[in-house]
MIROFI-281665 format. One record per residue (C-alpha): x, y, z. Coordinates in steps of 0.05 Angstrom, whole numbers, plus 32768, in hexadecimal, padded with zeros to 4 digits. Example, Ala and Ser with C-alpha at 12.3 -4.5 7.8 and 13.67 -1.06 7.14 Angstrom:
80F67FA6809C81117FEB808F
***
This chain:
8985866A87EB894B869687CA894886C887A5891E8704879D892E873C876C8906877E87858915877387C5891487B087E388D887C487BF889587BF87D88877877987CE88C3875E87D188D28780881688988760883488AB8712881388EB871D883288CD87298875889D86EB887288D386C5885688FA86D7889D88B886CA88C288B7868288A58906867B88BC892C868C887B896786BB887B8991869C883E896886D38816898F86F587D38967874087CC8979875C8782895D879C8776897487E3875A8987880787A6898E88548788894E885B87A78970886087EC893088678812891B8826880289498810883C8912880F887188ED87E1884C892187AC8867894387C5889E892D879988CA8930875A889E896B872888938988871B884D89BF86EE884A89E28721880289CD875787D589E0875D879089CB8798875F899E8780872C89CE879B86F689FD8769870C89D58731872589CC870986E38A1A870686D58A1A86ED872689E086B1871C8A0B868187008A3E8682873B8A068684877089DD8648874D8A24862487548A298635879E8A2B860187D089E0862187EC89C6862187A1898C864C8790894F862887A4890D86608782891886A0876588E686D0877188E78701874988C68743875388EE877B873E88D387A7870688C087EA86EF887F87F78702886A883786F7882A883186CE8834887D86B5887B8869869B8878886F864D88C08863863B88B68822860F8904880F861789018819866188D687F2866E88DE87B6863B892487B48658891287B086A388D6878E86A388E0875C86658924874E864E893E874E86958906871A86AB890F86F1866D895F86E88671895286DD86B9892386A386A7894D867E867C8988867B86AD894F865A86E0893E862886A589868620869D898E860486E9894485F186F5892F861E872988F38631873688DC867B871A88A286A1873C889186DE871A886B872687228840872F86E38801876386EC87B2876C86E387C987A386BD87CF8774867C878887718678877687BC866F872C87CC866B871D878A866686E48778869B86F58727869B8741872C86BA874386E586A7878C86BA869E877B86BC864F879486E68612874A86F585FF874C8722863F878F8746863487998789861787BC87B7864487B48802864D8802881F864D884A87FF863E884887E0868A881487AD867D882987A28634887387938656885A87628684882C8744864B886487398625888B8713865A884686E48663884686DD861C889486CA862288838695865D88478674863B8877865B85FD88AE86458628887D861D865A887285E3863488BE85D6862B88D485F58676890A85D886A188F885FC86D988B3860986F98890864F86ED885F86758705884986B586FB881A86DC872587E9871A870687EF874D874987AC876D874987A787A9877687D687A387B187E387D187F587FD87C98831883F87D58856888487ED88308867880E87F388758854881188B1885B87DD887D885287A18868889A879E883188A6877E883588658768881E884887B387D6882A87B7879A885287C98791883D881087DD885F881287CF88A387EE878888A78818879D889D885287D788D1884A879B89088835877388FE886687AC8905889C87C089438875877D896788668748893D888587298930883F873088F188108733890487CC871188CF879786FC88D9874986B988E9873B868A88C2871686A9889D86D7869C886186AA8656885C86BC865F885B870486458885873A867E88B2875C86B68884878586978846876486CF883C873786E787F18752872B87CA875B873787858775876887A687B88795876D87D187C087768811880C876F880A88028729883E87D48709881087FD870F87D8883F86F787EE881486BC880B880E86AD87CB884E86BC87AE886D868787E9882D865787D48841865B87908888865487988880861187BC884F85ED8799886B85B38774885285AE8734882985ED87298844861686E98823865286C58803869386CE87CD86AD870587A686E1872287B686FE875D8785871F877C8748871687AD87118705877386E6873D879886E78781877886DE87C087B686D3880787A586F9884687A986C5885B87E486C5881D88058714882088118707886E881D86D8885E88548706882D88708741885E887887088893889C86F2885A88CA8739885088E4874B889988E486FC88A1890986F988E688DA86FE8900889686CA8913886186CD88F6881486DC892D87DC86C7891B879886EF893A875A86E58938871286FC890386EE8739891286C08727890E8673876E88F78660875E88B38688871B88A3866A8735886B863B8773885D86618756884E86A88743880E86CC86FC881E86E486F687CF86FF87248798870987118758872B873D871B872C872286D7870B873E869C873A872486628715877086568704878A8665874287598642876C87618605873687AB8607874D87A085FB878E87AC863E87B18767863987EB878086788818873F86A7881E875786F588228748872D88468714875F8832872787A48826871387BF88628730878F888E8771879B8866876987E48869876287E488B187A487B588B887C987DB888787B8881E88AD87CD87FE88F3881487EE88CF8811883988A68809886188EC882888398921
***
């Protein structure tokens, strides 16, 4: 069987469904369900159990036993609210959890795909798989730094195969339960359906207004490589995740008019409280990942955009 903790969240909802698109259905979701809204996100999907992820560790033993086994876990759940600044919150969710899930996987050898984030590297403009480039912005990325840090002593000495996976920007389907949390394309498109106008931040950082850059990556590319990752033999460590090409707020604000065929831009001052804690360009470095073996080209944003949209107001 697999497992994938966050299931019913946004990049673990859609895993689950491409897990059943590629014939699986002996699929373990762990996740915290008081969020009962996160329901749609697997409705129509096929899990063979669920268990709480407040009870799931004292449950691994007895399901690694199992005649089935676990074969990967997957493991996505996490707090990730970037404007979260509860320290013990988040350490607990996003670092102790993942590192006492770990060591049962070592334990039994199984195979332990991870989410980690860009947001480790802060303002840094090389987002490169090195601690020279890491210095996140807010207790998120230093929680997920941590739990790198964690994985890069215990490689060397690992029973069991790990990877772990720096998401960069990603939309697409099932992230409507993030709030204000949910990606750009997500937030503009709901504007612009609303009041006809798509809000972006003026000028900032020595950019022109809108010109504030992310490296976007659709939901699809990234569980393509969460699934590549999970199956290749012999590949351990941590990568980037993204599509190595960096698009602009306008560029993914344009693509949301184009599919709507109307709409007008509105530019607003940029907050002074996010001046030094704001990620005015990311853009993924896949020498690693590319090294590994992972070939799959990505879609642009506006192709993804335009997908994403089709899905958003079908």
């Amino acid at each position: 069987m697999i497992v994938v903790t966050g299931g019913l969240g946004f990049i673990g909802s859609n895993l689950v469904h491409q897990l059943n698109a590629r014939g699986r259905q002996d699929i373990v979701v762990v996740d915290d369900f008081t969020n009962g809204h996160k329901m749609v996100n697997v409705r129509d999907a096929t899990i063979c159990d669920y268990f709480d992820r407040h009870e799931f560790l004292a449950r691994f033993e007895s399901l690694a036993c199992s005649a089935d086994g676990i074969e990967t876990v997957y493991h996505l759940g996490a707090c990730s609210d970037t404007t979260e600044w509860n320290g013990r919150l988040m350490m607990a969710d996003n670092f102790s959890y993942s590192r006492d899930l770990l060591t049962l996987c070592e334990t039994r050898g199984i195979p332990f795909v991870y989410a980690s984030s860009a947001a480790v590297y802060g303002l840094s403009r090389d987002c490169a798989e090195h601690p020279d480039c890491e210095s996140p912005l807010n207790v998120y990325g230093y929680s997920k730094l941590a739990f790198d840090q964690q994985v890069r002593q215990r490689l060397a000495r690992a029973r069991s195969r790990t990877v772990g996976l720096r998401f960069f920007n990603v939309y697409g389907p099932r992230e409507q339960h993030k709030g204000r949390m949910a990606s750009v394309a997500f937030h503009f498109n709901h504007q612009l359906k609303t009041n006809g106008v798509v809000k972006l931040f003026g000028s900032s950082h020595g950019v022109a207004a809108g010109e504030q850059r992310r490296d976007f990556i659709h939901v699809d590319d990234v569980v393509d490589q969460i699934l590549w990752f999970g199956g290749a033999a012999g590949v351990v460590g941590i990568f980037n995740c993204g599509t190595g090409q960096a698009a602009s707020f306008n560029e993914v604000a344009h693509a949301v008019i184009a599919w709507h065929g109307r709409g007008a831009i509105e530019y607003i001052p940029f907050p002074d409280d996010l001046l030094g804690a704001y990620q005015a360009h990311t853009l993924a470095m896949l020498d690693a990942t590319r090294e590994a073996g992972y070939r799959q080209a990505m879609q642009p944003v506006a192709v993804g955009v335009r997908a994403y949209l089709d899905w958003l107001n079908r």
